[in-house]
C-alpha positions as CSV (number, residue, x, y, z in Angstrom):
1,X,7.0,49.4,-41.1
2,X,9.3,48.5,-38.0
3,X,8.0,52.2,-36.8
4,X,4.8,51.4,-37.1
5,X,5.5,47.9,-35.6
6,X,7.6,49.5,-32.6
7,X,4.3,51.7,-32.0
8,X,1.8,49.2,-32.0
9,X,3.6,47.0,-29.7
10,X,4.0,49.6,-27.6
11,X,0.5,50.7,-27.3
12,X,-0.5,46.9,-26.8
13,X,2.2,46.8,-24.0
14,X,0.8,49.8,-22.4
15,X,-3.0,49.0,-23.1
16,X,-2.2,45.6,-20.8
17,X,-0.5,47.1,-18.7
18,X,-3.9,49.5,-18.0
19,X,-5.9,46.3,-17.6
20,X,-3.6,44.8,-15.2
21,X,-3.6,48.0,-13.3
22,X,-7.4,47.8,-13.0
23,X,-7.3,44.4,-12.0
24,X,-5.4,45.0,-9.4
25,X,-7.7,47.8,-8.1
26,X,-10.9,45.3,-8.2
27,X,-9.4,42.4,-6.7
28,X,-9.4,44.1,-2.9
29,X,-13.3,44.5,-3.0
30,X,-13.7,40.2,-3.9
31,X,-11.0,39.8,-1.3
32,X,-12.5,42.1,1.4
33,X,-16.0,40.1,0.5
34,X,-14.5,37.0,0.6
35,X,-12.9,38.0,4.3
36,X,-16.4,39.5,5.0
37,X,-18.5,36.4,4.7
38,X,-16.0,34.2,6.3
39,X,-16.1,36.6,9.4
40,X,-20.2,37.0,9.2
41,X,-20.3,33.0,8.7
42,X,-18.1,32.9,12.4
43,X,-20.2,35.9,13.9
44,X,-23.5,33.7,13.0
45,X,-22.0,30.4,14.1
46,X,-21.4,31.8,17.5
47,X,-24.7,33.3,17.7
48,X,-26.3,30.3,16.7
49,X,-24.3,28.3,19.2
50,X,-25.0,30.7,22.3
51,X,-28.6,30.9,21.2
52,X,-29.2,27.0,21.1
53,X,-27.5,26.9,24.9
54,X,-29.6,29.3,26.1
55,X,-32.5,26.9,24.7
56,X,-30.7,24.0,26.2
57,X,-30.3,25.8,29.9
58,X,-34.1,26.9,29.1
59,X,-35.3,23.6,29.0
60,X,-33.4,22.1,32.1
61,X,-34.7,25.0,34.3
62,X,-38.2,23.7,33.0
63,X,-36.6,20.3,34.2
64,X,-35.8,20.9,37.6
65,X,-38.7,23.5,38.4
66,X,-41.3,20.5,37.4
67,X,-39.3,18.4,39.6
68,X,-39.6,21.3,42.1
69,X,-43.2,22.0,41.8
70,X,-43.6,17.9,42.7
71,X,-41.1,18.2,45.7
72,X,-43.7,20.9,46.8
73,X,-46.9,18.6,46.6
74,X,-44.7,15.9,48.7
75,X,-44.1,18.2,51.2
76,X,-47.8,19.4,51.8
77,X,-48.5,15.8,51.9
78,X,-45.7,15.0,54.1
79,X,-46.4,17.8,56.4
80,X,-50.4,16.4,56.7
81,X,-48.9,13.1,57.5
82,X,-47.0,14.3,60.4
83,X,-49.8,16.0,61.4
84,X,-51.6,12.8,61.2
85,X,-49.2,11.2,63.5
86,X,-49.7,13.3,66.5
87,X,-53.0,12.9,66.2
88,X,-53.1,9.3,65.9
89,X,-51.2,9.6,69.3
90,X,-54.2,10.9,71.3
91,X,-55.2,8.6,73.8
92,X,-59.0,9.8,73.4
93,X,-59.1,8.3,69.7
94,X,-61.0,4.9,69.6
95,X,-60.2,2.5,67.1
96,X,-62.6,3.3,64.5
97,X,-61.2,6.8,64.6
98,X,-57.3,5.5,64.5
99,X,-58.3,3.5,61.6
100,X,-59.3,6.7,59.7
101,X,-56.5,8.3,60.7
102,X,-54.1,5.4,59.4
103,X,-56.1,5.2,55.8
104,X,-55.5,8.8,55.1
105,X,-51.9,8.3,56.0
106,X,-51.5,5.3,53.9
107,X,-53.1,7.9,51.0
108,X,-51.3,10.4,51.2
109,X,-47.8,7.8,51.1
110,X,-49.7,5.8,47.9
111,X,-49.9,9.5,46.4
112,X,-46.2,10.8,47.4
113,X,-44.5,7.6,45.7
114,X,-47.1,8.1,42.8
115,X,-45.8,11.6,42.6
116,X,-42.1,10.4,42.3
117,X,-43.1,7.7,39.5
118,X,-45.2,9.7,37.5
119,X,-43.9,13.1,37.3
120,X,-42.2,13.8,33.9
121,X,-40.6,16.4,32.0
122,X,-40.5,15.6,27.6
123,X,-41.3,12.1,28.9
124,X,-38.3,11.6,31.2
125,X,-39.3,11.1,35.1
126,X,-37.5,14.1,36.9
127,X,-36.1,12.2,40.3
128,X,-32.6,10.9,39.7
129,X,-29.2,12.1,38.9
130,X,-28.5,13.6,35.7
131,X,-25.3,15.1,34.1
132,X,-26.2,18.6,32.6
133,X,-23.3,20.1,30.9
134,X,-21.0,18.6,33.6
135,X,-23.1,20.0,36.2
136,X,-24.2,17.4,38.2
137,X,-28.0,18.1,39.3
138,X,-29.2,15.1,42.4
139,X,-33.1,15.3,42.6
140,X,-32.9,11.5,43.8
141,X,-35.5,10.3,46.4
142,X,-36.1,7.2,47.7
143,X,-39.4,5.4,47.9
144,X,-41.5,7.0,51.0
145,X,-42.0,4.9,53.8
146,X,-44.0,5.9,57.2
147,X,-40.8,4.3,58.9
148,X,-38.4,6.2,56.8
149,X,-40.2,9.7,56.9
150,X,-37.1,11.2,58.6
151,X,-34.6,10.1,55.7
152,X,-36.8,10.9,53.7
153,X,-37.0,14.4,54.3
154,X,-33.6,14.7,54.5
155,X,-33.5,13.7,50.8
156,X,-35.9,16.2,49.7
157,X,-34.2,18.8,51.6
158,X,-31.4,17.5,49.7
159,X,-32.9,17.7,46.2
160,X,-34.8,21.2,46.3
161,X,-31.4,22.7,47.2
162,X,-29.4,21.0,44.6
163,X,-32.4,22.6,42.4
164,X,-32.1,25.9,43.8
165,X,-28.6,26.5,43.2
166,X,-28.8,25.0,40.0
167,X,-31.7,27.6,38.1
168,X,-29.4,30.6,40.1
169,X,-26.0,29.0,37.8
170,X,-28.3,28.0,34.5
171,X,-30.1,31.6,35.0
172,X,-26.5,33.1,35.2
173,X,-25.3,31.3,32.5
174,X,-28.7,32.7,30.4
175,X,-28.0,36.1,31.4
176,X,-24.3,35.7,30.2
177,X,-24.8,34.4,27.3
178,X,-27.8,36.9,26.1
179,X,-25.2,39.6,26.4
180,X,-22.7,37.5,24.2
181,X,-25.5,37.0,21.8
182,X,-26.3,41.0,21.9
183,X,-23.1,42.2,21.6
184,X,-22.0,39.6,18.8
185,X,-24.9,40.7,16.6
186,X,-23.9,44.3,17.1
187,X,-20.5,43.2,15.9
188,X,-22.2,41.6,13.0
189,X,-23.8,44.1,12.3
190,X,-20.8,47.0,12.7
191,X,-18.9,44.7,10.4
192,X,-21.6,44.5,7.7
193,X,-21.8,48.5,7.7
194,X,-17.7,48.8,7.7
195,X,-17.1,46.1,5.3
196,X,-19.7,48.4,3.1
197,X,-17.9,51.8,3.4
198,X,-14.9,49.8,2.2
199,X,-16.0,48.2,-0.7
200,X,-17.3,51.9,-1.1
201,X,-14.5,53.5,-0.9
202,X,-12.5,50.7,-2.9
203,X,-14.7,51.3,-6.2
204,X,-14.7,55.1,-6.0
205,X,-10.4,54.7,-5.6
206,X,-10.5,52.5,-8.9
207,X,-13.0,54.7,-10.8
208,X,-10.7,57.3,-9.9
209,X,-7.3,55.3,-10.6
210,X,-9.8,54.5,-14.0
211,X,-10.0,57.8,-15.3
212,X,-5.8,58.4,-14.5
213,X,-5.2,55.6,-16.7
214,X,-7.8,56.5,-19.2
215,X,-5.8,60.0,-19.5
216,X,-2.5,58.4,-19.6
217,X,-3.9,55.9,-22.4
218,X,-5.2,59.3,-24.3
219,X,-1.9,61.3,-23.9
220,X,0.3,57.9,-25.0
221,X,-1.8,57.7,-27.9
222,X,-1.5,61.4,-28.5
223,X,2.5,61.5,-28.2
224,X,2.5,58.3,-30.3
225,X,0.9,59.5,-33.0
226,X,2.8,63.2,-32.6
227,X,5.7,60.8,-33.0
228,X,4.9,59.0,-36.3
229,X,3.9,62.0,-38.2
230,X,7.4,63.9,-37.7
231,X,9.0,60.5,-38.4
232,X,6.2,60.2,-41.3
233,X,7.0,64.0,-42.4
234,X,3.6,64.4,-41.9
């Protein structure tokens, strides 16, 4: 009896000590696919992230390249009102003829500030000062005036160069950041095909480590019972 006892406590000993042996092989895969979808979970985070700047920048080169294309109607009508003025200064022109002359003018003003009211981008007029990313982009212009055509010029000088050197950053910025975006999703995906082969490779090692303890369960059970029949007399 107590042999009998002795060898079925030890083949319960040794069959849970198999089964914690096994465990211990399968946990690495869970870990490794745990690690794995924490890492792809950062990789698509960042992706996400760039990609929605690059959207963001998008949409504020839109901004200032309406406010551009405006800038460029008030300078054609700018430049026809100067051209205006020299001719209103020819003595020849009677007054019927300087009247003309100062209608069209006062069009072409009534159109310029119509141009700086009415020219929106997703409903928000594109003249002002805005804070983009703490990039501060100045596309303000002050009301045109015939007696303030000078200043006036000066601010729209002003604006289309704050404009200018704004798209070259915010394209920069776009360029940048599509590289980040590229060479994060390779990463992604490098990580996806490594994390693969290691799982791989993880299950083949337990099969393997499987079939050792298989063969030491077969041989312990073989000795064991060797054991009991010369104790037996068998």
């Amino acid at each position: 009896m107590k042999i009998n006892e002795f060898n079925t406590a030890y083949l319960n000993n040794n069959t849970s000590k198999i089964d914690s042996d096994i465990q211990k092989i399968a946990d690495p895969s869970k870990v490794m696919k745990n690690v794995n979808a924490f890492i792809q979970d950062v990789y698509e985070n960042d992706i996400n992230t760039s990609l929605q700047e690059i959207n963001n920048f998008n949409n504020a080169i839109g901004f200032v390249q309406t406010a551009d294309g405006a800038l460029n109607s008030i300078r054609d009508d700018l430049n026809q009102i100067k051209t205006l003025q020299v001719q209103a200064n020819n003595a020849t022109l009677n007054s019927d003829n300087l009247s003309a002359v100062n209608s069209q003018i006062n069009k072409l003003s009534e159109n310029i500030n119509n141009t700086l009211t009415q020219t929106v981008y997703n409903d928000k007029n594109v003249f002002g000062k805005f804070d983009f990313n703490g990039t501060i982009i100045d596309t303000s212009m002050p009301e045109f005036d015939i007696n303030n055509i000078n200043d006036f010029e000066d601010s729209l000088n002003n604006a289309r160069n704050f404009i200018g050197a704004f798209t070259n950053e915010a394209q920069s910025k776009i360029n940048n950041l599509s590289e980040y975006v590229l060479n994060t999703s390779k990463a992604k995906s490098q990580n996806e095909t490594d994390l693969s082969k290691t799982v791989t490779d993880l299950k083949n090692n337990e099969l393997k480590l499987n079939a050792q303890l298989l063969a030491q369960a077969h041989s312990i059970n073989a000795n064991t019972q060797s054991l009991m029949n010369l104790l037996n007399g068998g």
